[in-house]
N, C-alpha and C positions, 0 to 999 in steps of 0.2 A: 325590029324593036319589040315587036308584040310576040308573046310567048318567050320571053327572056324573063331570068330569074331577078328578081329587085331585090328580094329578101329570101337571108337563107339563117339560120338555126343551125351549131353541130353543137351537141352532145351538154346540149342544154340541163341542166341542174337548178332548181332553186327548193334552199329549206328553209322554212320559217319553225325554228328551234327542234322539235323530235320530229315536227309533222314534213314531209316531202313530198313538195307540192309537185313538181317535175324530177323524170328520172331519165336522164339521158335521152333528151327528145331531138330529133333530127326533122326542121320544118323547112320545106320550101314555100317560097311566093312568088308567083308570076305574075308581071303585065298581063294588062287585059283579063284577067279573074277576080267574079265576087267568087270568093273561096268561105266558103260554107264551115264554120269550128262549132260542133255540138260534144255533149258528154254530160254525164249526171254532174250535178251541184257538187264543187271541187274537183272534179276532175283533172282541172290546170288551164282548160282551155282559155280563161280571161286571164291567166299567171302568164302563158309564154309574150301574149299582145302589151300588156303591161311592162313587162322586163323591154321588149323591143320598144317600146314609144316612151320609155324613160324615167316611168314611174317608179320603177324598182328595179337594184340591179338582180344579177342571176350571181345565184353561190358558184357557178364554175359552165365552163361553154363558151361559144364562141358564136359571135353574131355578124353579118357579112349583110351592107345597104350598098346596093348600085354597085357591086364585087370591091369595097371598100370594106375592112374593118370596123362596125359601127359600136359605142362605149357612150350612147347618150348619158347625161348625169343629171339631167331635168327635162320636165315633157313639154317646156318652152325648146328646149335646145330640138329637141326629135323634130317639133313643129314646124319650127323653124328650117328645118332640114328638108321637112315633106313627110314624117310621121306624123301623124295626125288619131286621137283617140276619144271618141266618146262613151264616156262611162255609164255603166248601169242606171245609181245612182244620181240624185243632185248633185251638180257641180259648178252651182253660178257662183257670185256672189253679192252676197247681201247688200242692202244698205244705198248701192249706188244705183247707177243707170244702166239701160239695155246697150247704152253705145259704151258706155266703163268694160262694161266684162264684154263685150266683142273685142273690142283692145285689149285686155288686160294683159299684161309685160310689153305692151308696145306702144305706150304712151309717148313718148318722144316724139313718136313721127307728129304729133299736134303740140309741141310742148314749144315755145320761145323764151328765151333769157328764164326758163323755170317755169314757166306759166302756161299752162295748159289751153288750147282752144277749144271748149267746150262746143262752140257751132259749129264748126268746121268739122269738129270728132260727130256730131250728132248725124249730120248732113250725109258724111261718109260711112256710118253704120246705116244710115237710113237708105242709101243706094244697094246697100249691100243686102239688107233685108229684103229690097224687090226684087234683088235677082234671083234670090230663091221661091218670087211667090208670096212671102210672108209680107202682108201689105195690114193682116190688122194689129201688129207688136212697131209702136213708137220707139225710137231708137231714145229718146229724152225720157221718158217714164222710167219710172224707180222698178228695178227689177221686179221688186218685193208686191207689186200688183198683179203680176203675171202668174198663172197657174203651172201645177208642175208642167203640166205639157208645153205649155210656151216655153218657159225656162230651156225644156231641151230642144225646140227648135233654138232658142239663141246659141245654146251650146254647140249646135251643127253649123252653125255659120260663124261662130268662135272658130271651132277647129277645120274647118274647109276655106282653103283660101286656093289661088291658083298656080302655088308650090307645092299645093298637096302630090303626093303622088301616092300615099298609100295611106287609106282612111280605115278605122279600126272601129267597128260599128258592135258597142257592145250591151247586147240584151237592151239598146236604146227604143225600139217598137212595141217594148210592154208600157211604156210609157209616155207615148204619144199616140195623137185622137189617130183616125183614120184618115183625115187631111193629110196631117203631118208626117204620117206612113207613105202615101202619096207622094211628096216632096224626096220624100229619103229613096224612096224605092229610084226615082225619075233621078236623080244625084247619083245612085249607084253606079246606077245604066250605063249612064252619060260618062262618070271617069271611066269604068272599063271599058267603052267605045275610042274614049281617047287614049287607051294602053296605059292607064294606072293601074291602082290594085286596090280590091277590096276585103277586107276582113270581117265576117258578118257571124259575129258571135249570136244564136238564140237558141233557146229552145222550142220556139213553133215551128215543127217538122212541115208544115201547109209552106207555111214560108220561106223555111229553108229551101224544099223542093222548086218550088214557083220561082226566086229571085238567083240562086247561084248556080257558078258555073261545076265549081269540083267541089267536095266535100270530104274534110277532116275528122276521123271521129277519136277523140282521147278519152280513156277510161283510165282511173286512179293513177294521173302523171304520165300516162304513158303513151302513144300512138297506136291505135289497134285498127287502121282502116281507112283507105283515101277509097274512094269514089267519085267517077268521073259522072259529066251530063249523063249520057248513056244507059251508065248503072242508077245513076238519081231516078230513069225513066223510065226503070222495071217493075213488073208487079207486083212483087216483094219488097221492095227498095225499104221501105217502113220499116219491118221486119228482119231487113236485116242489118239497117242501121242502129234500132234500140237493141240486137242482140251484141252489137260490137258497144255501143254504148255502157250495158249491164253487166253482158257476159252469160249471161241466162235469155230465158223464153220469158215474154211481160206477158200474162193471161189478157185472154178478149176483154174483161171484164172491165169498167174502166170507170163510166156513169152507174149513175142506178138503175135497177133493173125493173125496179117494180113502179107501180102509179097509183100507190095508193097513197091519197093526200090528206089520212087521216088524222087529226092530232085533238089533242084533248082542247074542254074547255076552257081552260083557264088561260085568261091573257096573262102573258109573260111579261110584253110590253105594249104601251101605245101611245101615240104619237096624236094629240086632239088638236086638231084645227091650230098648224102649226105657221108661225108666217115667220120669214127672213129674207129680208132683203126682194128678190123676183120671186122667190116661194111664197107661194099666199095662201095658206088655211087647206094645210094638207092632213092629211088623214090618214092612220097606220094602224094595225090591231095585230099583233102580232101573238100565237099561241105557243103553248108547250107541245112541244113537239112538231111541230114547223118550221118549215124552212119558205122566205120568202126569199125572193131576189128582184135586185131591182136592176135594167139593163136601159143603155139608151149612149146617146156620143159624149165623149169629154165635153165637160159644159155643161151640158142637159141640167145637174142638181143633184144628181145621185148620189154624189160623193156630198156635200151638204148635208143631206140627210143622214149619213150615216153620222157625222159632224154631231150633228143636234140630238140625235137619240143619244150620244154619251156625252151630251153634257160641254161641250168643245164649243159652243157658241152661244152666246145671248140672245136670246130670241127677240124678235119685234111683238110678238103676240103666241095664244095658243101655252102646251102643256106636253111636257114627256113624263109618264107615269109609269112607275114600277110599283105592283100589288098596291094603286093608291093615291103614293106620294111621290111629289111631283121630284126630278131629275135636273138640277140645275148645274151640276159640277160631273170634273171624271168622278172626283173621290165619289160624289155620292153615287154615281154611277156601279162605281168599283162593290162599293160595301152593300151596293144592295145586289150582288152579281150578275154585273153588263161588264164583258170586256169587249175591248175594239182591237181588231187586227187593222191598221190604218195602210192606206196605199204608200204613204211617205214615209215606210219604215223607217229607214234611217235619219229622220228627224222628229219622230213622232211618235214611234213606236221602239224605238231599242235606246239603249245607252250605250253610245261605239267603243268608246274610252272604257269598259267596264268588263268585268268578266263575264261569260254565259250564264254561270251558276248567278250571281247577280242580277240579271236580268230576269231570269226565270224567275228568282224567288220573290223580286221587289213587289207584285201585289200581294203576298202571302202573309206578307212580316206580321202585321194583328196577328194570325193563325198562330206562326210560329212562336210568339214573343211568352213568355211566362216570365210573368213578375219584372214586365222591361229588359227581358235578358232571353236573347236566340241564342241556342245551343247550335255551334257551329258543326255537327253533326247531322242535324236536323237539317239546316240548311242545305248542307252535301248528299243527305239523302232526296229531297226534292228534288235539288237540281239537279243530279244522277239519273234518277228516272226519269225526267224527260227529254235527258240526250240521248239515252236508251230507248224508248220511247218515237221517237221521232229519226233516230239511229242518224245523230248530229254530229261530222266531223272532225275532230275535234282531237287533242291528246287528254284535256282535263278540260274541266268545268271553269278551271282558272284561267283559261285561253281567253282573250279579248274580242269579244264581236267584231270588231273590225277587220278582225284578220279573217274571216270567214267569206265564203262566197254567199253570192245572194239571196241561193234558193235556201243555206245553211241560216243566212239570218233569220229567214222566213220561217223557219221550224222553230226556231225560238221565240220568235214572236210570237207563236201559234202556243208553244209549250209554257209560257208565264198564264196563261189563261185556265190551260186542262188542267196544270199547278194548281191554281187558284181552286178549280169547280167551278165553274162561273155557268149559270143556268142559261144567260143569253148571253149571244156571241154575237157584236157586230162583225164581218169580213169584208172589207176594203179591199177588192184585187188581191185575195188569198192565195191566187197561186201566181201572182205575178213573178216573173224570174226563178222560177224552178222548174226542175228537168221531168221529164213524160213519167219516170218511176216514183218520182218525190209524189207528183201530181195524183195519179191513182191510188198512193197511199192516203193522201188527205182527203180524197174523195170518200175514203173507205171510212174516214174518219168522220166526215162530218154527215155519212149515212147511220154512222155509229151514233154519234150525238143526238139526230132524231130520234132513232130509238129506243136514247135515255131520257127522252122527254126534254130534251132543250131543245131552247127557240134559237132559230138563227136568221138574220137580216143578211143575205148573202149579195153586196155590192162587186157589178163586173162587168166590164165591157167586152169580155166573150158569150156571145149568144148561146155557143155550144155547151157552156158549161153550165148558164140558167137553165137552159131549154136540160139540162141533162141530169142537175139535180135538185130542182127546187120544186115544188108543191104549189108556187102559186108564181105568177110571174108580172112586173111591173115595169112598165115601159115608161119613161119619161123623153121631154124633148122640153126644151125653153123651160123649165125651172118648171113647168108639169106634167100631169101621169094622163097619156095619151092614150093608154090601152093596157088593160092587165087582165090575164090570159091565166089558165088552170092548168096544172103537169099532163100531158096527152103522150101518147107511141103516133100522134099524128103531125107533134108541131114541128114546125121546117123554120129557120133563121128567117126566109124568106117572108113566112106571113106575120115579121115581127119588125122589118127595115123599114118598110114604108111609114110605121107609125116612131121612128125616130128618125128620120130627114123631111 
């Protein structure tokens, strides 16, 4: 049984209108493999696991589950099969309970004469949550109290039941704490010990190397590259993954180089003796031409903070000041130029339903408006440039956000901002869910940005990437700042961990 094929792909096709997202892809899947799928932003690699678990059909090809014919036509039906897929993205839902979306389409099994057993559903979500470990998420609590990372622990014990046989793990580890990477990682293990299969879509090359067994690499729809353990375990392995990735050499260069953490006097922004909720009279000063970052676990506050500097929460106490005047809203946020790249992009940061050019241009429109009337030229010139710019996938500006991959959302998020001007830049998990080439270009960018004398508040739960481009570094833990550290060629992640557990 183990090393037999579950899942096979011939000559797989999907277009979404001009753009082609897959071209003739030919995929196997074994038992007993985490199989490792990377490739720059759109590549296809979360297109072909989508098409297989039900989300979307494929324009043409042929899909073979268990050497059966498989034609899922919903990702209940896949699930229910033993596809199983968690998405990048949020995918709970709102509104109800932790034990609602662990059922969700399989209410009956609690339902009499029409009538739902809400204890019996709670009791058996709640057995289910300890088996994975997850002892502090109540199966009765309204989802809507839960952080994104909880949300996607529930989603992992949504789609893992014990028909799974092939779980489809996508870009889901940029959005869970370190715990909850724990649980996923020890769940991988354990189905591929038991002769399942595992699909572990990301772009952290550390992780990809570390957790799988063979590895996929697609470049624009296409297959350019399997790699086994073996070849994962060579000295090149890096190197010659992002070159099958790109198709080019990615230069060394990647952080900044230099340490100099000079920046003018002028405060940009600042944050006076700020209190909310477990925050209690915190303190920020932030310059032109600065880059701060704040690092520490999901939970910690960090992301709060970025919150409150634009305006997104009502404060218990305390002041956020731009040149002054104080900061109570995005708009005033916006007009006095603060933008936020927010980690819950797609709730908080884009418009899915809407075109790119759209989103790009929506803080500009004052700019652009003469006499209440945008010249729909102007418009397309903006938003041209920054798909240019950011070199966003895309056939036109009129494409729909939604249809885009992750790391593609993220450039536009990033692109409604450098649209704007905007002289400070909150970043919320910037480079969350984009591929090693996107990622060094926005590094280049936001070295570029210092330079222009903007401020940047850079939020992240990668050590390597505070420790790699910021100028001043801020540690929090339990809603406060436990230790903040100056840009060194000496700091190690290491002398930064103990001051957040």
């Amino acid at each position: 049984m183990a090393n037999e094929i579950i899942f096979e792909a011939k000559h797989m096709r999907k277009e979404f209108g001009p753009t082609i997202a897959l071209k003739d892809v030919d995929f196997e899947l074994r038992r007993g493999e985490i199989r490792g799928l990377v490739g720059e932003n759109g590549s296809g690699k979360s297109t072909i696991m989508s098409i297989a678990s039900g989300m979307q059909p494929a324009t043409s090809g042929e899909m073979f589950y268990k050497g059966e014919p498989w034609h899922p036509h919903t990702m209940v039906q896949a699930q229910d099969a033993g596809i199983s897929m968690i998405l990048q993205e949020a995918n709970t839902i709102p509104g109800v309970t932790v034990a609602q979306n662990i059922f969700a389409g399989h209410e009956e099994e609690f339902s009499k004469f029409g009538v739902i057993n809400m204890g019996k559903m709670n009791r058996e979500a709640q057995k289910i949550l300890s088996s994975f470990g997850i002892d502090h998420i109540r199966a009765a609590d309204l989802i809507d109290r839960y952080t994104f990372e909880d949300r996607k622990l529930v989603e992992l014990v949504r789609c893992v039941t014990d028909a799974t046989e092939i779980l489809v793990v996508d870009e889901t580890t940029t959005a869970l704490s370190l715990e909850g990477r724990e649980i996923l990682y020890k769940l991988i293990h354990k189905m591929a010990e038991n002769d399942k299969a595992v699909v572990f879509v990301s772009h952290d090359m550390d992780e990809i190397l570390e957790q799988c067994t063979d590895l996929t690499v697609l470049r624009d729809g296409e297959i350019k590259g399997h790699l086994t353990r073996e070849e994962m375990d060579a000295p090149d392995a890096v190197k010659t993954i992002r070159y099958l990735m790109v198709g080019r050499e990615i230069g060394d260069k990647y952080y900044r180089e230099d340490y100099d953490t000079s920046h003018s006097d002028e405060v940009a922004l600042e944050l006076q003796d700020v209190s909310l909720g477990k925050i209690q009279h915190f303190n920020l000063t932030l310059h032109k031409g600065e880059i701060i970052g704040m690092g520490g676990l999901s939970g910690c506050g960090m992301h709060d903070i970025g919150r409150i500097a634009y305006g997104l929460e009502k404060l218990d106490g305390g002041k956020v000041l731009r040149h002054g005047k104080e900061i109570k809203t995005p708009l005033q946020a916006i007009n006095s130029g603060i933008g936020y790249i927010s980690k819950n992009r797609d709730t908080e940061a884009l418009i899915l339903d809407g075109p790119i050019q759209d989103n790009i241009v929506l803080p500009s429109i004052p700019a652009l408006e003469k006499f209440t009337f945008i010249r729909p030229k102007d418009e397309k010139r903006l938003g041209d440039g920054e798909i240019d710019n950011y070199r966003i996938k895309c056939h036109s500006g009129k494409q729909y956000v939604n249809t885009l991959s992750g790391g593609n959302k993220q450039k536009v998020s990033f692109g409604k901002w450098t649209a704007k001007g905007s002289e400070v830049i909150i970043m919320d998990c910037p480079t969350r869910g984009v591929d090693i080439g996107v990622k060094q270009a926005m590094y280049t960018l936001i070295e570029d940005m210092k330079k222009q004398g903007k401020a940047i508040l850079m939020i992240s739960e990668e050590l390597s990437e505070l420790i790699g481009m910021c100028d001043k570094l801020i540690i929090m833990k339990d809603f406060a700042v436990t230790h903040e550290v100056m840009r060194s060629p000496d700091l190690k992640q290491t002398d930064l961990i103990e001051y957040m557990i």
